[in-house]
Backbone bond lengths (Angstrom), bond angles and torsions (degrees), N, CA, C in turn:
res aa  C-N    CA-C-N  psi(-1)  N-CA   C-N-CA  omega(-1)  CA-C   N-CA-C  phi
1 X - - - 1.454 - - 1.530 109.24 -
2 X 1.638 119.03 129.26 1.374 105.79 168.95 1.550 129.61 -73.28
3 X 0.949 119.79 154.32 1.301 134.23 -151.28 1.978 103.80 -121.15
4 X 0.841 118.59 98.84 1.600 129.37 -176.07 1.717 104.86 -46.87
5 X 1.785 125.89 108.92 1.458 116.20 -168.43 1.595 104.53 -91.98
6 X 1.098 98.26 -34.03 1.428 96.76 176.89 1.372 112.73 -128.20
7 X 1.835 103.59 -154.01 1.957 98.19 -168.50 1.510 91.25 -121.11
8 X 1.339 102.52 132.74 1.992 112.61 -179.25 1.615 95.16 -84.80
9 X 1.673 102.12 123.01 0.999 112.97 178.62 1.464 132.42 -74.37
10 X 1.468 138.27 143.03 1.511 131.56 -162.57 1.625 104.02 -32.32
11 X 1.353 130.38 -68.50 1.366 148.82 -170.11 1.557 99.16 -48.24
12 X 1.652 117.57 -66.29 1.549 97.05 175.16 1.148 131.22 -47.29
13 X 1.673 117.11 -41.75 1.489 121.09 -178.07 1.496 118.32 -69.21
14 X 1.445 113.25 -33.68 1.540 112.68 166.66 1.761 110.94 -53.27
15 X 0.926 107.88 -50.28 1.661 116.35 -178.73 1.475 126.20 -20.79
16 X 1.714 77.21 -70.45 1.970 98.64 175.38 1.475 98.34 -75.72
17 X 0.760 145.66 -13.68 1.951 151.70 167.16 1.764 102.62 -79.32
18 X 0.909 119.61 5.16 1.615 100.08 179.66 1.135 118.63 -86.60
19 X 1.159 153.56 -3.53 1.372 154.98 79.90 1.453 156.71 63.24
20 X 1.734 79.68 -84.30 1.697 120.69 171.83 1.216 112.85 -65.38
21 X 1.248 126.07 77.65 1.932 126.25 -175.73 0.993 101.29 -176.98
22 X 1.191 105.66 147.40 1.315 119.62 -171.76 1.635 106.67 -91.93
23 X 1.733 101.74 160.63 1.576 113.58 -171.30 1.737 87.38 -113.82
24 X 1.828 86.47 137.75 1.895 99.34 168.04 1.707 102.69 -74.17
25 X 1.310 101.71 132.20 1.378 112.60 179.22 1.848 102.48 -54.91
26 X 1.496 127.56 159.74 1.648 135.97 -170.23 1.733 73.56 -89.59
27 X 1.499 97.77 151.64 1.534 104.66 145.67 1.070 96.35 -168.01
28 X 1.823 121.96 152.21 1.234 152.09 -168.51 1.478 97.08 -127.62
29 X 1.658 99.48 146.22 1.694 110.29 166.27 1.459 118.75 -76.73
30 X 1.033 122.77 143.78 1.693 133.35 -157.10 2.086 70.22 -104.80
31 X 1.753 97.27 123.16 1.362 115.87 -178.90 1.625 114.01 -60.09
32 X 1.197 107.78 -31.05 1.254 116.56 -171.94 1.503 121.21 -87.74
33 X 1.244 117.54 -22.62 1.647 114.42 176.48 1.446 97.70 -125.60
34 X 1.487 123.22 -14.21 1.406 125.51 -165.61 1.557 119.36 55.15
35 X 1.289 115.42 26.55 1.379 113.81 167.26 1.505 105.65 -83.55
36 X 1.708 120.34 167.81 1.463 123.07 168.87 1.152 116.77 -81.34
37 X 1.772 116.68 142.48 1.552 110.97 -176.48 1.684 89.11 -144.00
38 X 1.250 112.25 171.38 1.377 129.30 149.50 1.478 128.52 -45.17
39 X 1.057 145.05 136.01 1.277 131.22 -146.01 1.946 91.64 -103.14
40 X 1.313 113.72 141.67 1.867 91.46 -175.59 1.590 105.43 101.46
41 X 1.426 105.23 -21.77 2.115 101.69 -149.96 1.738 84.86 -112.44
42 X 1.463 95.56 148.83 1.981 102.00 159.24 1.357 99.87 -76.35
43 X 1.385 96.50 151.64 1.693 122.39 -178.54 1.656 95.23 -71.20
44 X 1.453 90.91 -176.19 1.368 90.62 174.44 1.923 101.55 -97.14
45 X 0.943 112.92 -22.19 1.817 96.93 164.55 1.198 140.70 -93.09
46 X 1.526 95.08 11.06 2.039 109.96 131.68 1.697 75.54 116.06
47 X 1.678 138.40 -16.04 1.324 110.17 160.38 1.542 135.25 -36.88
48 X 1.078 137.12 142.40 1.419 141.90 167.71 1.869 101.16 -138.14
49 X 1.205 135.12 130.80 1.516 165.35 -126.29 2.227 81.12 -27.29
50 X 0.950 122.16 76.85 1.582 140.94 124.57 2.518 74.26 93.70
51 X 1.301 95.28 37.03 1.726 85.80 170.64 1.446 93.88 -142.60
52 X 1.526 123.01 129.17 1.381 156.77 153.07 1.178 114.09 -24.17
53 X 1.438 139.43 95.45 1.669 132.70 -171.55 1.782 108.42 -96.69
């Protein structure tokens, strides 16, 4: 088993941690009501790229 020889300093440990965070989801306005949606996704008033589902 390894055995820790010394102490990892704040700056190293942030390093390998730069990473760990979260990403804001993309979103585009759905043309037709201009609310925000997923880009790819039906709106919620059933548009999908400016056609009526």
């Amino acid at each position: 088993m390894a055995v820790q020889q010394r102490r990892v300093s704040k700056t190293r440990k942030a390093k390998r941690r730069t990473h760990y965070k979260l990403a804001a989801p993309t979103l585009v306005k759905c043309p037709s009501c201009g609310e925000f949606k997923l880009p790819h996704h039906v709106c919620e008033c059933g548009h999908y790229e400016s056609k009526k589902n």
